[in-house]
C-alpha positions in Angstrom: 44.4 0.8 -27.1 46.4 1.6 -30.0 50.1 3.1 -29.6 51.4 5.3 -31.8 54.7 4.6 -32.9 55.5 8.2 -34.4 59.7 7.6 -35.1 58.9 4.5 -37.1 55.5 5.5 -38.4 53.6 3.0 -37.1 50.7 2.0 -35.0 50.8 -1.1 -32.3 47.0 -2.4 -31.9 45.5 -4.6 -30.1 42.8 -6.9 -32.1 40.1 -9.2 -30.9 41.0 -12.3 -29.9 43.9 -11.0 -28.2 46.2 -10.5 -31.0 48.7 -7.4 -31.7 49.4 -6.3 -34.8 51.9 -3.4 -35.9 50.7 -1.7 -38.8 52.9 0.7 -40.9 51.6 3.9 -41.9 53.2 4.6 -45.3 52.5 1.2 -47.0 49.6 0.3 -45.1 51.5 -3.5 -44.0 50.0 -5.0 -41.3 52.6 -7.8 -39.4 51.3 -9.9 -36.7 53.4 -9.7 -33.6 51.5 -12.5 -32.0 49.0 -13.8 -29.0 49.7 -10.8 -27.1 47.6 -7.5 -25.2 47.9 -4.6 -23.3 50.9 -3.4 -25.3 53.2 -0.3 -23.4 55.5 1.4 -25.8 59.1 2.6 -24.5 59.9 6.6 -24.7 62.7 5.8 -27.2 59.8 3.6 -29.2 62.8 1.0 -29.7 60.3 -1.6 -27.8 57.2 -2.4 -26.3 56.2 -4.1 -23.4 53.3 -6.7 -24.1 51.2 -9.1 -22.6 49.8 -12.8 -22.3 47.4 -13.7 -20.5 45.0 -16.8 -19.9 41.7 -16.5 -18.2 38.2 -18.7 -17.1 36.0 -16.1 -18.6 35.9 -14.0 -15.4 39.3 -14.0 -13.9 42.9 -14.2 -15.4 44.3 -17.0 -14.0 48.1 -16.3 -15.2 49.9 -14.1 -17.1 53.2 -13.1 -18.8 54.9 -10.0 -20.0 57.4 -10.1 -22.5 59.4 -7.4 -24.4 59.1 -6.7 -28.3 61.9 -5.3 -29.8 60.7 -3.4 -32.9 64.2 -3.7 -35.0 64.9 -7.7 -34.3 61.2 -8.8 -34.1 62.8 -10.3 -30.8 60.3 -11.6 -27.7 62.0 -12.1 -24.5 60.1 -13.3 -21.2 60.5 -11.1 -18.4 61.6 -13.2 -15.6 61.2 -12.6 -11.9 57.2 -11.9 -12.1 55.9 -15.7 -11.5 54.3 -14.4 -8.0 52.3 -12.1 -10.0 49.9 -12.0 -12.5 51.3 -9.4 -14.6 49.0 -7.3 -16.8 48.6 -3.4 -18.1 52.5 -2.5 -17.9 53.6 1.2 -18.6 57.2 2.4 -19.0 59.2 5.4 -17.4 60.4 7.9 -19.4 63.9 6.3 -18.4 63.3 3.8 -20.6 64.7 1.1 -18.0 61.6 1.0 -15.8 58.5 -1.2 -16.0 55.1 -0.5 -14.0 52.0 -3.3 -14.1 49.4 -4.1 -12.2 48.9 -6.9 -10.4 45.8 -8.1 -11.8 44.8 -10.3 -8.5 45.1 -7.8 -6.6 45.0 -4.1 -8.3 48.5 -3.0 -7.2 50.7 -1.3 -8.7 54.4 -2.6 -9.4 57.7 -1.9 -10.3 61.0 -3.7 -12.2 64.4 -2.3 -13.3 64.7 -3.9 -17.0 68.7 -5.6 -17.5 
């Protein structure tokens, strides 16, 4: 799913092997961001919301979501999820607001951002 970055001119995609890249537009530069999928873009585009996961093949068996901040480069853990396995996260238009799913069981979930 590749998110379109349209402030910064640039595109967020995810490649096999569950890598994300962020590719600018102008120049064509491609930067790895890392190990990471499922990548959410914030309204403001000042961040994205990205995953890691592990898996057997046929199940994720843990997972991670972290937040990419475009300026700094920075990754930070979200903390608070370790009951969950944390996977395909959206963001409210307030900017503040994380959804996922939980992918052992399909529901949907909520967390305020600090």
């Amino acid at each position: 799913n590749p998110q379109i970055i349209s402030r910064r001119n640039k595109v967020l995609v995810q490649l096999q092997g569950r890598k994300l890249m962020l590719i600018d537009l102008s120049s064509e530069k491609e930067e790895l961001v890392g190990s990471y999928e499922m990548a959410a873009v914030s309204p403001m585009e000042d961040f994205a919301v990205i995953a890691k996961t592990k898996d057997d093949g046929y199940h994720y068996q843990s997972s991670e979501l972290f937040i990419y901040q475009f300026d700094t480069k920075k990754i930070e853990k979200l903390e608070g999820l370790e009951s969950y396995i944390p996977g395909n996260p959206a963001c409210h238009g307030n900017g503040k607001t994380i959804a996922f799913e939980n992918l052992s069981d399909s529901k949907i979930y909520l967390i305020e951002l600090k």
